[in-house]
TIRO-2110 file (N, C-alpha, C; in Angstrom, 1 decimal):
// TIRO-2110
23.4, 11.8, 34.1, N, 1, A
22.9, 10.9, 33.1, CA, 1, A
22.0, 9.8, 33.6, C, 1, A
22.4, 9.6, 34.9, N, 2, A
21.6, 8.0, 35.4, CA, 2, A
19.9, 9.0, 35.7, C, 2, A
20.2, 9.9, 36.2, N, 3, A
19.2, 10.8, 37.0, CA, 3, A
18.3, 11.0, 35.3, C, 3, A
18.6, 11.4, 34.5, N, 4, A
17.6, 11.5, 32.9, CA, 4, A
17.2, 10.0, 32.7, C, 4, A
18.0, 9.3, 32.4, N, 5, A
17.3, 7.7, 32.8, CA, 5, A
16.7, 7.1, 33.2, C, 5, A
16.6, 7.6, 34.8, N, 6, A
15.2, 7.4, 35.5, CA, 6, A
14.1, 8.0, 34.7, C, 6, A
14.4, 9.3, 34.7, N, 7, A
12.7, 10.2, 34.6, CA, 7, A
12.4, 9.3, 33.4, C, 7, A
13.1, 9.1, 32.1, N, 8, A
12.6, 8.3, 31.1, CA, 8, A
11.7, 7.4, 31.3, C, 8, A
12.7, 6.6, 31.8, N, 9, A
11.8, 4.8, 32.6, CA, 9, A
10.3, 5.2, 33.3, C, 9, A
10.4, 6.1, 33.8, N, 10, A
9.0, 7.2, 34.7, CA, 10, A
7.7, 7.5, 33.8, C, 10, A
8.1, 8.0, 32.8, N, 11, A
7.8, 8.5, 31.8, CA, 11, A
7.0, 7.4, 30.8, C, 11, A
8.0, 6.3, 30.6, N, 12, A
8.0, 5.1, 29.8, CA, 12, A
7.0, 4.4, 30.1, C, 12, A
6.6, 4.1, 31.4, N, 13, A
5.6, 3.8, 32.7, CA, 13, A
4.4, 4.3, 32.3, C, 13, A
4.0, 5.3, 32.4, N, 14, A
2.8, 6.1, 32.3, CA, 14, A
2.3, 6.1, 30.2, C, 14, A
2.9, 5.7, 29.5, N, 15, A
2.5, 5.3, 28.5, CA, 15, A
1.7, 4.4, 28.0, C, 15, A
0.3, 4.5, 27.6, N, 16, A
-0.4, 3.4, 27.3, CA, 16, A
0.5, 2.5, 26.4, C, 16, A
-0.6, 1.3, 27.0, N, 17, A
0.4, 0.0, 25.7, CA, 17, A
-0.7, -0.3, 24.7, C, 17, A
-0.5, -0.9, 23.8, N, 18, A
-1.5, -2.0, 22.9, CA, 18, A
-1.1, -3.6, 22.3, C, 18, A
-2.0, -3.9, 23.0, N, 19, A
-2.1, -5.3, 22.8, CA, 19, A
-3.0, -5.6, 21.6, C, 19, A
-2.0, -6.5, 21.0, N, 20, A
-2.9, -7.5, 19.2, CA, 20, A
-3.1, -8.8, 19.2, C, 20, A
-3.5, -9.8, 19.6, N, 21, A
-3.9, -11.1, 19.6, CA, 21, A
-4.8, -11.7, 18.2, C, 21, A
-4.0, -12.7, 17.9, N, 22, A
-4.5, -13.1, 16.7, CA, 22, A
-4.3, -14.4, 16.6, C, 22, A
-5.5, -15.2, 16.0, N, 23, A
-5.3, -16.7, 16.3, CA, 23, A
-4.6, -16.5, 15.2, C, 23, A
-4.1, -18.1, 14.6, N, 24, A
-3.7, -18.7, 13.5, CA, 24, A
-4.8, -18.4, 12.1, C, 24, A
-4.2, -18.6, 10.5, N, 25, A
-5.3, -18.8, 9.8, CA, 25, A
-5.8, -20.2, 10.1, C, 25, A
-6.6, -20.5, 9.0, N, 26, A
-7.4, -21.4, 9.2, CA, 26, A
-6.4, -22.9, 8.4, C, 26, A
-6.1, -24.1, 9.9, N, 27, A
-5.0, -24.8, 9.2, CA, 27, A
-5.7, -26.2, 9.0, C, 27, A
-4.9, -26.9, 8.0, N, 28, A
-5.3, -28.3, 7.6, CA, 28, A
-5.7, -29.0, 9.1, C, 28, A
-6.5, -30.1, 9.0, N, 29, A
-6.8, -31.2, 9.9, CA, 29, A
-6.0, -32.5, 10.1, C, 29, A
-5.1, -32.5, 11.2, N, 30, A
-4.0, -33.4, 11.6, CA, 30, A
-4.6, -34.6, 11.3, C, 30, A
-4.3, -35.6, 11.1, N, 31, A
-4.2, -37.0, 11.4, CA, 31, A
-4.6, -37.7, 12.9, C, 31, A
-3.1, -37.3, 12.8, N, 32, A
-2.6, -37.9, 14.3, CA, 32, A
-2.3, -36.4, 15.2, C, 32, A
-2.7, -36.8, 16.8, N, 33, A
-2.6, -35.4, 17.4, CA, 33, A
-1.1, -35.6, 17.6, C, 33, A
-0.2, -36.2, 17.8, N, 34, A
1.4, -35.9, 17.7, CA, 34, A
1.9, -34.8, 16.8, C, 34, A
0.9, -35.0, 15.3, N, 35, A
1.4, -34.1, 14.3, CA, 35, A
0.8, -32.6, 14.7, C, 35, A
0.3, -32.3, 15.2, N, 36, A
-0.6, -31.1, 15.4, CA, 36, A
0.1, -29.8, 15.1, C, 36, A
1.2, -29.6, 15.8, N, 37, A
2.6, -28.7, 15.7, CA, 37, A
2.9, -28.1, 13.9, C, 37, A
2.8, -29.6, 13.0, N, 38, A
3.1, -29.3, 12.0, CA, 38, A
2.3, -29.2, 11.0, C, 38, A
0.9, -28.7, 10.8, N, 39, A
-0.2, -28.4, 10.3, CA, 39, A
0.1, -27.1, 9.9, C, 39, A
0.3, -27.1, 8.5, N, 40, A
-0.2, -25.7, 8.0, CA, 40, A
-1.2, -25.0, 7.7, C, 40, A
-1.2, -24.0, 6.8, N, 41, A
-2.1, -23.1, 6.7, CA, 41, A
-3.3, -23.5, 5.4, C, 41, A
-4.4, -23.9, 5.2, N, 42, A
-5.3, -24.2, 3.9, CA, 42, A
-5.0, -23.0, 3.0, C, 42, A
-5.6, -22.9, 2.0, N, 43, A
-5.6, -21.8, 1.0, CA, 43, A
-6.3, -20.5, 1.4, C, 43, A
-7.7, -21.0, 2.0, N, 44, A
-8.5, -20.2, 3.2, CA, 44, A
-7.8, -19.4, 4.2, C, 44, A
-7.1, -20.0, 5.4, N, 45, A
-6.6, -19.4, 6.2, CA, 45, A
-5.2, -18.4, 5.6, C, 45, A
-4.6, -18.5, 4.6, N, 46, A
-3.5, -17.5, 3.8, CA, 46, A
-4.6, -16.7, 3.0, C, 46, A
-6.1, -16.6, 2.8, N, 47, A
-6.2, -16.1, 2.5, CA, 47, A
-7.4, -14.8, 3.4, C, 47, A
-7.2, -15.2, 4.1, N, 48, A
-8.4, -14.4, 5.3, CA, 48, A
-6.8, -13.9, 6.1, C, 48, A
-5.9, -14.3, 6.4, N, 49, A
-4.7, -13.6, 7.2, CA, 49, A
-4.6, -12.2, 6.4, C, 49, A
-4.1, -12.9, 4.7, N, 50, A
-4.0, -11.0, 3.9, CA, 50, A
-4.8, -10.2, 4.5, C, 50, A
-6.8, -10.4, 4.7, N, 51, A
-7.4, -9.7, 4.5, CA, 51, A
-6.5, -9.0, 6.0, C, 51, A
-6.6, -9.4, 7.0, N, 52, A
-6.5, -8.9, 8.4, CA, 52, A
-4.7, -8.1, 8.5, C, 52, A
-3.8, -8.6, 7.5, N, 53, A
-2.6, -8.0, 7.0, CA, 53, A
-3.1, -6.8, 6.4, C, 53, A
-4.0, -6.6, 5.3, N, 54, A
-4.0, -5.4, 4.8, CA, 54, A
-5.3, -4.3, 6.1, C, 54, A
-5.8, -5.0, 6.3, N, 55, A
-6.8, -3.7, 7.4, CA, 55, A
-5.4, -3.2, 8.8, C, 55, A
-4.5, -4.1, 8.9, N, 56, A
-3.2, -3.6, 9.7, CA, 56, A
-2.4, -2.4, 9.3, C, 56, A
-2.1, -2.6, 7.6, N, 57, A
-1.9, -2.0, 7.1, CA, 57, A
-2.7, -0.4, 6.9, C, 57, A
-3.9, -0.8, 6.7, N, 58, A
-4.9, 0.7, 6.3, CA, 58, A
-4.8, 1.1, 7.7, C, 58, A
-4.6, 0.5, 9.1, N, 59, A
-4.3, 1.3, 10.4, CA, 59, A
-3.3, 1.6, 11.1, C, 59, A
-2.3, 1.2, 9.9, N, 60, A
-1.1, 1.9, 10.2, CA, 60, A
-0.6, 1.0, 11.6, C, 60, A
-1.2, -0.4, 12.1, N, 61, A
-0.4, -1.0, 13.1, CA, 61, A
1.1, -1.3, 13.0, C, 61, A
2.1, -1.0, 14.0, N, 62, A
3.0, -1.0, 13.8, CA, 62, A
3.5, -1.6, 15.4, C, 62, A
3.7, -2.7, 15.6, N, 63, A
4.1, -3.6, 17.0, CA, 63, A
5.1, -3.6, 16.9, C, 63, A
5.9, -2.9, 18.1, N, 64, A
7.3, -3.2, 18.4, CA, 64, A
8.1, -4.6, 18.9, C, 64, A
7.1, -5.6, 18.9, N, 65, A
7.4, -6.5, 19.1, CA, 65, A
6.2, -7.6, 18.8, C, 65, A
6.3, -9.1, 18.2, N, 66, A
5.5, -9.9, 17.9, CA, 66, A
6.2, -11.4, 18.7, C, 66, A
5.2, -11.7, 19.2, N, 67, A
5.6, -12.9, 19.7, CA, 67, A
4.6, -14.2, 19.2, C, 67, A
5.5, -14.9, 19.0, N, 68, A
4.5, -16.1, 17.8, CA, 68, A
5.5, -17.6, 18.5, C, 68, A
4.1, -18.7, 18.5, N, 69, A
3.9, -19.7, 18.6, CA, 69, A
5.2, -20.0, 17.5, C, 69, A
5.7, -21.3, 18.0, N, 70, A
6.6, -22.0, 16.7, CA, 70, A
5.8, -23.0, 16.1, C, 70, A
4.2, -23.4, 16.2, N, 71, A
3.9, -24.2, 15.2, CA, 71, A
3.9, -24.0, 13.8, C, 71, A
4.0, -24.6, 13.0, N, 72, A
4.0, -24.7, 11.7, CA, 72, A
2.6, -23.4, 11.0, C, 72, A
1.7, -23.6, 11.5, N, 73, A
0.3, -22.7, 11.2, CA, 73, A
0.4, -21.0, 11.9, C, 73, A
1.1, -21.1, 12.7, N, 74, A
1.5, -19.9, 12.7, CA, 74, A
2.6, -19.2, 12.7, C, 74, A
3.5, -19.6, 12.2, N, 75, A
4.8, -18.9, 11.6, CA, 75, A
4.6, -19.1, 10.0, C, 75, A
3.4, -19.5, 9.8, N, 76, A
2.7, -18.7, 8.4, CA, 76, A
1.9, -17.8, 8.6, C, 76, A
1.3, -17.7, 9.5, N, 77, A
0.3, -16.4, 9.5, CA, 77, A
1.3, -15.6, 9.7, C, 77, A
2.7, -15.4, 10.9, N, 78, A
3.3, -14.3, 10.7, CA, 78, A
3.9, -14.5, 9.5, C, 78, A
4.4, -14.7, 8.8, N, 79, A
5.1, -14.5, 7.3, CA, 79, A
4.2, -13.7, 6.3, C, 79, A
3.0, -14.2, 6.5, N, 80, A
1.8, -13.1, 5.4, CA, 80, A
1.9, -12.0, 6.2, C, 80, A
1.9, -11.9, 7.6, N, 81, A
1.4, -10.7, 8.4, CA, 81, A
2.9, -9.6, 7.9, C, 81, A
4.1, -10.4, 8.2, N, 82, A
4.9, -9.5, 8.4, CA, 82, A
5.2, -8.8, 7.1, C, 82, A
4.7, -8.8, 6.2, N, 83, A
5.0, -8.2, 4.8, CA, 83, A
4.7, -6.7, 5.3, C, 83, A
3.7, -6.5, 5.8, N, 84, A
3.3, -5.6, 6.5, CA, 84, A
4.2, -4.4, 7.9, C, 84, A
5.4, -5.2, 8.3, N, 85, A
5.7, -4.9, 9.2, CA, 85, A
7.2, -5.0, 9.2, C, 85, A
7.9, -5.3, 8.1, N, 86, A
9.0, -6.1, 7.8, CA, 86, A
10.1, -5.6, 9.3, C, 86, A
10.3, -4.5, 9.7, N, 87, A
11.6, -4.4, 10.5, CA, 87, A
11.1, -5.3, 12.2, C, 87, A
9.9, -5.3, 12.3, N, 88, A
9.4, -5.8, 13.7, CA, 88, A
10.1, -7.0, 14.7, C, 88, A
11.0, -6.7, 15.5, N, 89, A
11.4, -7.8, 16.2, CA, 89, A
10.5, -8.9, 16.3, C, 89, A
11.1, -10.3, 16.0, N, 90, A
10.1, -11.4, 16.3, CA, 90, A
10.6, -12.7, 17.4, C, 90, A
10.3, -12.5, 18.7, N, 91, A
10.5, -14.3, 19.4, CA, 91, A
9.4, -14.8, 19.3, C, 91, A
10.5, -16.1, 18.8, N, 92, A
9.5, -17.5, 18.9, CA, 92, A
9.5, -18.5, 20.3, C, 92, A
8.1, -18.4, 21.1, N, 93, A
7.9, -18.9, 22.6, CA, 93, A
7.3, -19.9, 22.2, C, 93, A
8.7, -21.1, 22.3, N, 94, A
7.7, -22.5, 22.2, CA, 94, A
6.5, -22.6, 23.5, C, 94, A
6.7, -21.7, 24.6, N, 95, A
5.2, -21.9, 25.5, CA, 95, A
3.7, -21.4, 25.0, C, 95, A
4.0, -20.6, 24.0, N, 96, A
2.9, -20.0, 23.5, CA, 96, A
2.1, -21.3, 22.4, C, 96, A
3.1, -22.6, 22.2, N, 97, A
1.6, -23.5, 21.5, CA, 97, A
0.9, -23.8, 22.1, C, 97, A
0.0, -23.8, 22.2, N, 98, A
-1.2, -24.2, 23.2, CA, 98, A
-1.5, -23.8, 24.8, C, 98, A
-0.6, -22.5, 24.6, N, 99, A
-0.7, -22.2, 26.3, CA, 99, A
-1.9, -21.9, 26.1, C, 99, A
-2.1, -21.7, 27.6, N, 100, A
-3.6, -21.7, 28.5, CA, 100, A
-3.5, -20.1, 28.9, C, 100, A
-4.3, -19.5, 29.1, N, 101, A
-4.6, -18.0, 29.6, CA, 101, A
-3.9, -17.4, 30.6, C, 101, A
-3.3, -18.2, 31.6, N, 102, A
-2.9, -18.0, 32.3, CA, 102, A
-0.6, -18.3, 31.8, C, 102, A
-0.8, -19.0, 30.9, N, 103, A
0.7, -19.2, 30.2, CA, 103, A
0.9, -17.9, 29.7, C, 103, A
-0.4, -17.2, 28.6, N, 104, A
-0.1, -16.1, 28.0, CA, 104, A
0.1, -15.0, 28.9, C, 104, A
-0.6, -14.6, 29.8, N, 105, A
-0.5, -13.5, 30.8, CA, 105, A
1.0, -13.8, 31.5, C, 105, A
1.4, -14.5, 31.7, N, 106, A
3.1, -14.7, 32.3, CA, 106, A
4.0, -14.4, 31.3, C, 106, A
3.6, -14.6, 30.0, N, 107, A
4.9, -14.3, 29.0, CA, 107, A
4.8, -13.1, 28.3, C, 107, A
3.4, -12.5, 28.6, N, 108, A
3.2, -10.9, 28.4, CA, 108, A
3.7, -10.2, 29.9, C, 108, A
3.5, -10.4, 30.4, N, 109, A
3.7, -9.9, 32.1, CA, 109, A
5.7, -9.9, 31.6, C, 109, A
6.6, -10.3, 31.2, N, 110, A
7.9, -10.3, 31.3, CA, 110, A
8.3, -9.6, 29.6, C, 110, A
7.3, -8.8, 28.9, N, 111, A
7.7, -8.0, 28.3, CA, 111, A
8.4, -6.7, 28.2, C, 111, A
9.5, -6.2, 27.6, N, 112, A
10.6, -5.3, 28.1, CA, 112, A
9.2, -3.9, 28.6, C, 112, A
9.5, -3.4, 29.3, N, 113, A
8.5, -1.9, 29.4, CA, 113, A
8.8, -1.1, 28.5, C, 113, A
9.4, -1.2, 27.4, N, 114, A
10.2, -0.1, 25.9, CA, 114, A
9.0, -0.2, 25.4, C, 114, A
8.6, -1.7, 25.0, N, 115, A
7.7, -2.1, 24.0, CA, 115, A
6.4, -1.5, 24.1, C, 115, A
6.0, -1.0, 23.3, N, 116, A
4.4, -0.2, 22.9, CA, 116, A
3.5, -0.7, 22.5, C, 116, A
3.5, -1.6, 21.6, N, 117, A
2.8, -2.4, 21.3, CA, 117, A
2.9, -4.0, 20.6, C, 117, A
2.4, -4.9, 21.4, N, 118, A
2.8, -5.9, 20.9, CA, 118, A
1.6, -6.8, 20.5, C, 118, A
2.2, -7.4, 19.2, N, 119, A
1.5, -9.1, 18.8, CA, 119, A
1.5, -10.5, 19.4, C, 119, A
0.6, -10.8, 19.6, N, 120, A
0.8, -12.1, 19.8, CA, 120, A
0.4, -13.2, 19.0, C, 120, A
0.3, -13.7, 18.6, N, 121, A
0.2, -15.1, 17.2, CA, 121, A
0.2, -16.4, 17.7, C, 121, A
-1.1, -17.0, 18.2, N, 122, A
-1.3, -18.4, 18.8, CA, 122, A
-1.9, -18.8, 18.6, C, 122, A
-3.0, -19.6, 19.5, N, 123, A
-4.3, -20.7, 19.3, CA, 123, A
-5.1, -20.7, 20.5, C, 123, A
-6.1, -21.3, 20.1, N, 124, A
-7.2, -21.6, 21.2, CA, 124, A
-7.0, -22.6, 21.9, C, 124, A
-7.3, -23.0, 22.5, N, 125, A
-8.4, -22.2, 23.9, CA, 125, A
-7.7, -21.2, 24.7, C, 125, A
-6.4, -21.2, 24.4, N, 126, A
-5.5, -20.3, 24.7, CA, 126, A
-6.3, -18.7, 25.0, C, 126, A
-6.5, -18.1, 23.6, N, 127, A
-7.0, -16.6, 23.5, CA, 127, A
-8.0, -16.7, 24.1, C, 127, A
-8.8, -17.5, 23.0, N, 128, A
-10.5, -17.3, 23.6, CA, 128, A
-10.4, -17.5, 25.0, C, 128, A
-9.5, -17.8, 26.2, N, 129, A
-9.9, -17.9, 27.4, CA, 129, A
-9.3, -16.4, 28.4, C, 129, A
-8.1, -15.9, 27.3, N, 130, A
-7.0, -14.7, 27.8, CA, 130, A
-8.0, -13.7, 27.9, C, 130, A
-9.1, -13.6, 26.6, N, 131, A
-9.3, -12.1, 26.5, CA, 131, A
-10.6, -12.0, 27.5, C, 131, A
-11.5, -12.5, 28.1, N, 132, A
-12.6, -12.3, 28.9, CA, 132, A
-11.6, -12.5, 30.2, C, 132, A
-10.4, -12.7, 30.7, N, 133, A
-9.6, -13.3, 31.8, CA, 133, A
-9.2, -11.5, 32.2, C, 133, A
-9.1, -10.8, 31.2, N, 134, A
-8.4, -9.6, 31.2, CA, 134, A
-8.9, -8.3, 31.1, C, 134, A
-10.0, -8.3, 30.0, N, 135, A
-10.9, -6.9, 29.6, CA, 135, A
-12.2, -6.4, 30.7, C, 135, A
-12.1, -5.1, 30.8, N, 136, A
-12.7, -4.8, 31.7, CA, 136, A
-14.1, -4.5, 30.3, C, 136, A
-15.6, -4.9, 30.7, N, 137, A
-16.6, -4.6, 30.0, CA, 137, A
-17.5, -3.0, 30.2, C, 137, A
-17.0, -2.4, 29.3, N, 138, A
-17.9, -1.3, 29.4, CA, 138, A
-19.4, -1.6, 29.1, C, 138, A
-20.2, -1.0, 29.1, N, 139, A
-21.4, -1.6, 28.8, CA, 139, A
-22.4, -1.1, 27.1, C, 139, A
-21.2, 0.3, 26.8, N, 140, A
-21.4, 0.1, 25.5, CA, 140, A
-20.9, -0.6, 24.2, C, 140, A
-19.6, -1.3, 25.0, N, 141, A
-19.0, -2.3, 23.8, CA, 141, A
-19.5, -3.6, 24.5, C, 141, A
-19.6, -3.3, 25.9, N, 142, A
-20.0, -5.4, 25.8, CA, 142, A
-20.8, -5.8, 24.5, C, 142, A
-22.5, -5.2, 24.3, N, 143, A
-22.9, -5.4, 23.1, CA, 143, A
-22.1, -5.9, 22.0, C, 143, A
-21.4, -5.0, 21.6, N, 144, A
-20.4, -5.4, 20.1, CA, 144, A
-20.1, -6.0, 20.2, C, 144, A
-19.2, -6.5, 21.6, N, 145, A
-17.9, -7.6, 21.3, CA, 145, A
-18.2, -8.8, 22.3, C, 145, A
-19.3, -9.0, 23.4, N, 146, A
-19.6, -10.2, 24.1, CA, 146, A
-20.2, -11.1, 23.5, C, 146, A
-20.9, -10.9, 22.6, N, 147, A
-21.5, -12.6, 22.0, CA, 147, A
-20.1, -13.1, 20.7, C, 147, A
-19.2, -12.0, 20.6, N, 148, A
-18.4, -12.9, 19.4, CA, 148, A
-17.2, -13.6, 20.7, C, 148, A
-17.0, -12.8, 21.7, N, 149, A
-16.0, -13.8, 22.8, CA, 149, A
-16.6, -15.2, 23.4, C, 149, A
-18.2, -14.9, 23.6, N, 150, A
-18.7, -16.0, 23.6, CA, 150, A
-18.6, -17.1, 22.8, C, 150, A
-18.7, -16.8, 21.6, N, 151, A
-18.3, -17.3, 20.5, CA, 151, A
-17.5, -18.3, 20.4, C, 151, A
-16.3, -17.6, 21.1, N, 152, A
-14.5, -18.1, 20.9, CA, 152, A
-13.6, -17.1, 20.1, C, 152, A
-12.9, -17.6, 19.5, N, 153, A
-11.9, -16.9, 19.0, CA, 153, A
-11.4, -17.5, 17.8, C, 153, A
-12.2, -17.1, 16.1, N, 154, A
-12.1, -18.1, 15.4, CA, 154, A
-10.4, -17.7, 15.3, C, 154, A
-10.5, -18.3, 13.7, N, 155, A
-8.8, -18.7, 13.2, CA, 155, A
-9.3, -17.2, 12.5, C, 155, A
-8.1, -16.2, 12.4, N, 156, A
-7.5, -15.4, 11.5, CA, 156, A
-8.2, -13.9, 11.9, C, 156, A
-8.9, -14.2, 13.9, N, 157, A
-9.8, -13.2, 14.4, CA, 157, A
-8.4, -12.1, 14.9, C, 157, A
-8.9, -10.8, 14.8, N, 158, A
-8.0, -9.9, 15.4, CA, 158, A
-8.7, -9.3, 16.8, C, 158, A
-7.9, -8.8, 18.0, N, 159, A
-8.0, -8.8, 19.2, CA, 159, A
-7.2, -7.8, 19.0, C, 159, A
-8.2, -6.0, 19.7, N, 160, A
-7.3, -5.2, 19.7, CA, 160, A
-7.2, -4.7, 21.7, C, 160, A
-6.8, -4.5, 22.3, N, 161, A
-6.8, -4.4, 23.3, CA, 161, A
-5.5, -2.8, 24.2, C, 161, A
-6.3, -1.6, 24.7, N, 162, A
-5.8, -0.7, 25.2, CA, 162, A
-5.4, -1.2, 26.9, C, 162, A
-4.2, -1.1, 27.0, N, 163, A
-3.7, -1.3, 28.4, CA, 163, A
-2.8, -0.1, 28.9, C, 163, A
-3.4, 0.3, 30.2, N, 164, A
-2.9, 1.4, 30.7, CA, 164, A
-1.8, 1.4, 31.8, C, 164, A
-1.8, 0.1, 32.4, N, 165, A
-0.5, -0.1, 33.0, CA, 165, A
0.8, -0.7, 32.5, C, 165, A
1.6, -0.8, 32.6, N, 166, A
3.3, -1.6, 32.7, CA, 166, A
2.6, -3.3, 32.4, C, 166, A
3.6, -3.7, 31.4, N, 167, A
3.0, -5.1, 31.3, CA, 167, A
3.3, -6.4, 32.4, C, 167, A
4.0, -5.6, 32.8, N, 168, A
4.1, -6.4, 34.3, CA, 168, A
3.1, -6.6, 35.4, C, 168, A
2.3, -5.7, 34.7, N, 169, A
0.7, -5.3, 35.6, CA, 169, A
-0.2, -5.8, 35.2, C, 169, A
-0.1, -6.3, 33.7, N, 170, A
-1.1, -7.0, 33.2, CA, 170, A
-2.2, -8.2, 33.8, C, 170, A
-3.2, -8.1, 34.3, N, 171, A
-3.8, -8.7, 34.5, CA, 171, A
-4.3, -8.4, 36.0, C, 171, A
-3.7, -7.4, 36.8, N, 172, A
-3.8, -6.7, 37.8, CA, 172, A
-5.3, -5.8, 37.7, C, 172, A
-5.1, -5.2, 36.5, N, 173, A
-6.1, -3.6, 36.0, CA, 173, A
-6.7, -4.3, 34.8, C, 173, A
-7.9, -4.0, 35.0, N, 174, A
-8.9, -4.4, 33.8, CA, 174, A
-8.3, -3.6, 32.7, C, 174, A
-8.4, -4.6, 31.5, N, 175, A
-8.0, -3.7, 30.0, CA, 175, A
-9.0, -3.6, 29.4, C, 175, A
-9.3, -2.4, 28.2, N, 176, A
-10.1, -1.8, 27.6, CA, 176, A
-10.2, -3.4, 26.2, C, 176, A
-11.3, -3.6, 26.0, N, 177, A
-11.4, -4.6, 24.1, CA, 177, A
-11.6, -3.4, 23.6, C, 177, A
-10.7, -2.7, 22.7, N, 178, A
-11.0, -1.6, 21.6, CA, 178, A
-11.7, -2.3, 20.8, C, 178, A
-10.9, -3.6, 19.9, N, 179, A
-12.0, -4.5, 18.8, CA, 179, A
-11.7, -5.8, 18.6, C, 179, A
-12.4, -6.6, 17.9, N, 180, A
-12.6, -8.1, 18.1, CA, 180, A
-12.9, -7.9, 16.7, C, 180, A
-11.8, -8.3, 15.9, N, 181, A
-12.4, -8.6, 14.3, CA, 181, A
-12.2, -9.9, 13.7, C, 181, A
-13.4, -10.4, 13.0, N, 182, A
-13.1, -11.3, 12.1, CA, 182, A
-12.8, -11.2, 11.0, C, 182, A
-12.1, -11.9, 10.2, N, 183, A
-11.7, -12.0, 8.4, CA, 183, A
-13.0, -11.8, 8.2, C, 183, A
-13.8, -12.4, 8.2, N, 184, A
-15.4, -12.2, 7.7, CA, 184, A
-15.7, -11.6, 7.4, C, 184, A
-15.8, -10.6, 8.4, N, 185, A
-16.0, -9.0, 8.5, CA, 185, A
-15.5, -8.1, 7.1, C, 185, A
-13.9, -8.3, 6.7, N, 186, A
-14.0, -7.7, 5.9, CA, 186, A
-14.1, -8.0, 4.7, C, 186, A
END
């Protein structure tokens, strides 16, 4: 039995992953920076999240795991998102508000090796700094997708990303940007 449980875990290993990164929708403008945490979502950003909820849906994305910021603006983006996904395990990593690129890569790096594909649900400068930290550039998607990372990483953008190693490896091995979408777009 232990001997089948290895080869599994072996097996488990050599399985590509997929990574989903997605900022927040687009949320009201704090006051005070104390309140930041507790800024919801405008009518806009609930309404550009459906769009990026239903293209999830037309691709049949299915994350075995979602990990989401506890700010207030994005445990509304997952709430619209999850309609889409209803059984999907969810932790809430209070490190994920406002981590830095190097926060995200530590709390993906300790993801179970089961998991196939996961969400992540945060904010900037965070992403916009993870995903040029991580992706290896081919030279026929740099075009497509280097002037919108230049860009940044608006509110409600989707980040699809192919990774070929164990997420414990992450950031060891360049990862593939499959796509960089904006609500815009659709």
């Amino acid at each position: 039995m232990a001997l089948k449980k290895a080869k599994e875990t072996v097996s488990e290993a050599k399985l590509p992953r997929r990574l989903y990164l997605m900022r927040h929708g687009k949320a009201e403008k704090s006051k005070t920076e104390d309140r930041d945490v507790f800024r919801p979502l405008m009518k806009r950003g609930r309404k550009d999240v459906k769009k990026i909820r239903n293209l999830m849906i037309d691709r049949q994305v299915r994350p075995d795991l979602i990990l989401c910021s506890p700010a207030v603006r994005t445990m509304e983006t997952l709430i619209k998102l999850k309609k889409a996904f209803a059984t999907t395990e969810v932790v809430f990593i209070d490190a994920l508000y406002m981590a830095d690129a190097d926060d995200i890569l530590r709390i993906l790096r300790r993801t179970a090796p089961d998991k196939r594909e996961v969400l992540v649900i945060g904010h900037n400068p965070g992403l916009q700094e993870f995903l040029p930290m991580v992706c290896d550039w081919n030279p026929a998607g740099e075009e497509l997708y280097a002037h919108r990372i230049a860009d940044g990483f608006p509110t409600s953008a989707l980040a699809c990303l192919d990774i070929p190693e164990p997420w414990q490896k992450l950031g060891n091995t360049p990862v593939r940007l499959k796509e960089f979408i904006y609500s815009s777009d659709l």
